[in-house]
C-alpha positions in Angstrom: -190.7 73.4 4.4 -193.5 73.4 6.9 -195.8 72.4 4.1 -193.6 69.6 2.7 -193.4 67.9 6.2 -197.1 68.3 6.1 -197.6 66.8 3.0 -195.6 63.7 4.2 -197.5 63.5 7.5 -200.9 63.5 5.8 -199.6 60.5 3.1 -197.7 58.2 5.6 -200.0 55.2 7.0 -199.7 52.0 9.5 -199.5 49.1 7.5 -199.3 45.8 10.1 -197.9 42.7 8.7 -199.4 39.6 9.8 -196.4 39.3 12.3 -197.9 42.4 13.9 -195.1 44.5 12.6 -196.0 48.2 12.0 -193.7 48.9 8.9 -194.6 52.9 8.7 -195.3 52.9 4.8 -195.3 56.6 2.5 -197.4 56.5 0.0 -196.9 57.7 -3.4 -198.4 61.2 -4.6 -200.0 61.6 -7.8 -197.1 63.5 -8.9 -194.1 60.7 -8.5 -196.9 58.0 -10.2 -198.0 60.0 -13.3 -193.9 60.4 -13.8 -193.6 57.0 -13.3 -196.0 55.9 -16.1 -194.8 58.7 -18.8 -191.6 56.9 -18.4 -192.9 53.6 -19.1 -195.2 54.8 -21.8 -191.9 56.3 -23.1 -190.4 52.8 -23.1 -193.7 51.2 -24.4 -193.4 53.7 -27.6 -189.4 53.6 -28.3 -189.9 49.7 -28.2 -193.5 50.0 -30.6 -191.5 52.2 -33.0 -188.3 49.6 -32.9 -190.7 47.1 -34.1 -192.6 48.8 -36.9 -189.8 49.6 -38.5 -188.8 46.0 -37.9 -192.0 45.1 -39.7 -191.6 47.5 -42.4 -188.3 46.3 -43.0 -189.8 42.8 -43.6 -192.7 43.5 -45.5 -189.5 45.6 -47.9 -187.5 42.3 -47.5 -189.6 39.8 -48.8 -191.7 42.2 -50.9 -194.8 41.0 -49.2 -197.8 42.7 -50.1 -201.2 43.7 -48.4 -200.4 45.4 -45.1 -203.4 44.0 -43.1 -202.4 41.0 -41.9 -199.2 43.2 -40.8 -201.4 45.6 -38.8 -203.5 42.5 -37.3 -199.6 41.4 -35.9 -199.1 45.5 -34.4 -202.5 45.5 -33.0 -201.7 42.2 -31.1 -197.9 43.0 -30.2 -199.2 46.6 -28.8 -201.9 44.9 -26.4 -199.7 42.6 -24.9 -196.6 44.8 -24.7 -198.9 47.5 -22.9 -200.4 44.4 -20.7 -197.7 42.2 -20.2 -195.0 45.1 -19.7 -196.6 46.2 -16.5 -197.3 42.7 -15.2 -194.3 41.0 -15.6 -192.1 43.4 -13.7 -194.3 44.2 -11.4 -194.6 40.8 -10.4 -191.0 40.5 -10.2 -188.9 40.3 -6.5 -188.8 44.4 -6.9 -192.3 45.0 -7.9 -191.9 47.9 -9.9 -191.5 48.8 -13.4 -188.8 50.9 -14.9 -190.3 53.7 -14.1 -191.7 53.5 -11.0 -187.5 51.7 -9.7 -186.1 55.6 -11.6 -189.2 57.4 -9.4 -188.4 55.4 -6.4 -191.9 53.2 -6.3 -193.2 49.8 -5.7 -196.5 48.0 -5.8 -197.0 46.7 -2.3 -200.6 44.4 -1.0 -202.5 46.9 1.5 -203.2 43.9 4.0 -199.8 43.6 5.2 -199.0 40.5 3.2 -196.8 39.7 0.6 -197.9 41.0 -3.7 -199.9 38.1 -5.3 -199.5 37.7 -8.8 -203.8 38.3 -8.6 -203.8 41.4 -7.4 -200.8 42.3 -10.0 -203.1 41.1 -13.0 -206.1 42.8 -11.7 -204.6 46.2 -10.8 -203.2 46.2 -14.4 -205.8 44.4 -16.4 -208.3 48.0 -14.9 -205.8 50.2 -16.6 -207.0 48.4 -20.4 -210.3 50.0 -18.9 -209.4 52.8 -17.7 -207.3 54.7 -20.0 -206.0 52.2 -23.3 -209.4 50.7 -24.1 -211.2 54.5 -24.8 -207.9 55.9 -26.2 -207.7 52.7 -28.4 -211.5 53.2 -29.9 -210.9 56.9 -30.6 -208.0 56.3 -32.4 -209.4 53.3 -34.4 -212.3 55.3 -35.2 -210.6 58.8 -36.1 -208.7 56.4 -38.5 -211.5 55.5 -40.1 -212.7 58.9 -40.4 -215.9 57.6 -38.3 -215.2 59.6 -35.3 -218.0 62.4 -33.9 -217.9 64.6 -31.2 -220.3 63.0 -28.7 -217.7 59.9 -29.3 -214.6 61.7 -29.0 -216.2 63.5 -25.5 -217.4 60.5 -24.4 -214.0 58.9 -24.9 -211.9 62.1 -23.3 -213.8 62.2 -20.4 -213.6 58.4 -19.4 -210.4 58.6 -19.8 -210.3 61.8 -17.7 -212.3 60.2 -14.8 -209.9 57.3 -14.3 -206.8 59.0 -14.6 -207.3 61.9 -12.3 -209.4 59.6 -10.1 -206.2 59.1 -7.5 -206.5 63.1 -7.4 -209.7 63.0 -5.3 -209.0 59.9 -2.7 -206.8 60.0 0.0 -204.6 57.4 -0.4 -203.8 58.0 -4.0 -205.3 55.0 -5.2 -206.2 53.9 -8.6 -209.1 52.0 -9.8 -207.4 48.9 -9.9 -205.5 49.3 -6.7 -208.8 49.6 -5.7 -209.9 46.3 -6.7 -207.0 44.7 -6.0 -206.3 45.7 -2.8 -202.9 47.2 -3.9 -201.1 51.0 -3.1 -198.0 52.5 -4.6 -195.4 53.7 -2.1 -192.2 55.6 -1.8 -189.2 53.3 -1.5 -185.8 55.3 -2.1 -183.1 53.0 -2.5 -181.2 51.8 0.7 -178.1 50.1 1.3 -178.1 46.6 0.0 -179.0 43.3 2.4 -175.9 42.0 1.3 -173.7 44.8 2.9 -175.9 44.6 6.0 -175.4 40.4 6.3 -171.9 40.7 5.6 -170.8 41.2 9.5 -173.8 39.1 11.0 -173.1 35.1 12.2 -173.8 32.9 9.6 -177.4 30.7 10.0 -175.1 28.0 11.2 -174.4 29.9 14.4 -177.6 29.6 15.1 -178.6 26.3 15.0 -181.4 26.4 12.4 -182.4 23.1 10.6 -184.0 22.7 7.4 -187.8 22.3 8.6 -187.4 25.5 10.6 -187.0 27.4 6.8 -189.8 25.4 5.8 -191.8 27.7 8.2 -192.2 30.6 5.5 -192.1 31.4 2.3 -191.2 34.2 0.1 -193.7 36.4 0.9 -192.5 35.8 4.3 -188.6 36.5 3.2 -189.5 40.0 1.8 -191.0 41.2 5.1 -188.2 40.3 6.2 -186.1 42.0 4.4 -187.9 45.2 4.7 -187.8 45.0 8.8 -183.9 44.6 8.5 -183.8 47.7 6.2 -185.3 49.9 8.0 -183.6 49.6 11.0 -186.5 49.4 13.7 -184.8 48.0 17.0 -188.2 47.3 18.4 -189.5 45.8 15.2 -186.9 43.0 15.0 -187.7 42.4 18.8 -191.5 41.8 17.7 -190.4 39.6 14.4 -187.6 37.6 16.1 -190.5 36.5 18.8 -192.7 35.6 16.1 -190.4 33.4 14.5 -188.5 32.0 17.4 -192.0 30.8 18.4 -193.4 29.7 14.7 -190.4 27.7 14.1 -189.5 26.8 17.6 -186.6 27.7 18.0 -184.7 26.8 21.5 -181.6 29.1 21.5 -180.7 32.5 23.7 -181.9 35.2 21.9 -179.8 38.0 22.7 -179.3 39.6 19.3 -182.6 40.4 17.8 -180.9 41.4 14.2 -178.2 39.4 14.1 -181.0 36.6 14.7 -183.2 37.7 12.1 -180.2 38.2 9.3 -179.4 34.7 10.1 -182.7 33.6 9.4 -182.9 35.4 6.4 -180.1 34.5 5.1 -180.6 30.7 6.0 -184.3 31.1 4.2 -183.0 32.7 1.1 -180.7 30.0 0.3 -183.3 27.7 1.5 -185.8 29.0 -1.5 -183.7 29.4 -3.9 -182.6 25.5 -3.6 -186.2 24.9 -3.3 -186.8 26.9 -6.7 -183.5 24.9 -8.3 -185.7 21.6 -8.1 -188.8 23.5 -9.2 -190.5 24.0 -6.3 -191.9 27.7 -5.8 -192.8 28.1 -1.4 -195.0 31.7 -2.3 -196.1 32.1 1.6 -195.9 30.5 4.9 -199.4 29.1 4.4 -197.9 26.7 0.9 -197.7 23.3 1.7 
């Protein structure tokens, strides 16, 4: 037990939001992340089977012959299923595959601020380098009978070096989280915003008017909505002051979280009628 608490204490950091909000982050081991990606390689390979039999199927179909062009249409499915698959949902409002949402990840920005779809592409586009791209040319080549051993060791042990790679830094970081300024951290599942907002004033109580949403963005709204979760009396206190003064607001505040659900809920319609007529507010700093 003693060793498990230790374990937490040495993989929990201060991570300070621009409001000056200390949101006590846990980082992910290397354990919960290589799970993580087994289960989405699992996903990646259940969905690449699904389609060669798909492709089979048509090539028995039409009685097409010549199977290269066939294997040209594979090759380019496979590289932007393994690309895309990893981009797209970790770009998404829960940033976080399949597997990392079943392991209890997410993707979060290590400066406090809110996951840019940049870092997203370039923490995954370093992952074609660092495990697909060697594993890709051994394979191609042992097809071809052409592989050697200096090949196939020079491939195994690049492929080594970037995958055990979070094994000898302290915050468990990849090379692309690395570049991109990006970590991987614990976030078990809580009890939804919804249930929380249910008993708290509506934003009308509080007076807020339409240029007072126009303050922040949804960067901004998912801060947000991680201060509420967590339950931090003293963080709300420090947000709350933030915003009152950002958007000028004139009212008694009393009720730090009833404030701040207000606001929330106010800015989350706000965007989301925003995003109806196509316009997409990604941070306070969008004009």
């Amino acid at each position: 037990m003693a060793r498990a608490e230790r374990r937490i204490r040495d993989m929990r950091r201060s991570l300070v939001t621009p409001e000056g909000v200390d949101l006590g982050i846990l980082l992910a081991d290397a354990a919960p992340r290589a799970a993580a990606f087994l289960i989405d390689a699992m996903i990646m390979i259940v969905t690449m089977i699904l389609v060669s039999i798909a492709l089979i199927a048509g090539l028995v179909r039409y009685h097409a012959s010549g199977g290269e062009p066939i294997a040209i249409l594979w090759m380019v499915f496979f590289f932007g299923l393994r690309n895309c698959y990893f981009i797209l949902f970790e770009a998404g409002r829960r940033a976080a595959t399949p597997g990392k949402r079943i392991m209890n990840l997410r993707v979060i920005s290590r400066d406090g601020t809110g996951l840019s779809i940049d870092q997203v592409i370039a923490r995954n586009l370093m992952r074609e380098i660092e495990v697909f791209l060697p594993l890709t040319l051994l394979a191609s080549r042992a097809a071809n009978g052409t592989a050697d051993a200096l090949l196939s060791i020079i491939g195994l042990g690049w492929a080594l070096i970037f995958t055990f790679f979070p094994l000898f830094n302290r915050d468990r970081m990849r090379i692309g989280d690395l570049l991109a300024g990006t970590g991987v951290i614990l976030a078990p599942r809580r009890k939804l915003l919804a249930d929380l907002a249910a008993a708290a004033p509506p934003p009308a109580t509080f007076g807020f008017t339409e240029a007072q949403f126009d303050a922040y963005g949804i960067a901004e709204l998912q801060r947000l909505e991680e201060v509420l979760r967590d339950r931090n009396d003293e963080a709300c206190w420090v947000v709350a002051r933030a915003i009152e003064q950002r958007i000028g607001w004139q009212g008694d505040l009393r009720d730090a979280r009833a404030f701040l659900t207000a606001y929330y809920e106010g800015l989350r319609a706000h965007l989301e009628r925003e995003v109806l007529f196509g316009v997409r507010r990604a941070d306070k700093h969008a004009g």
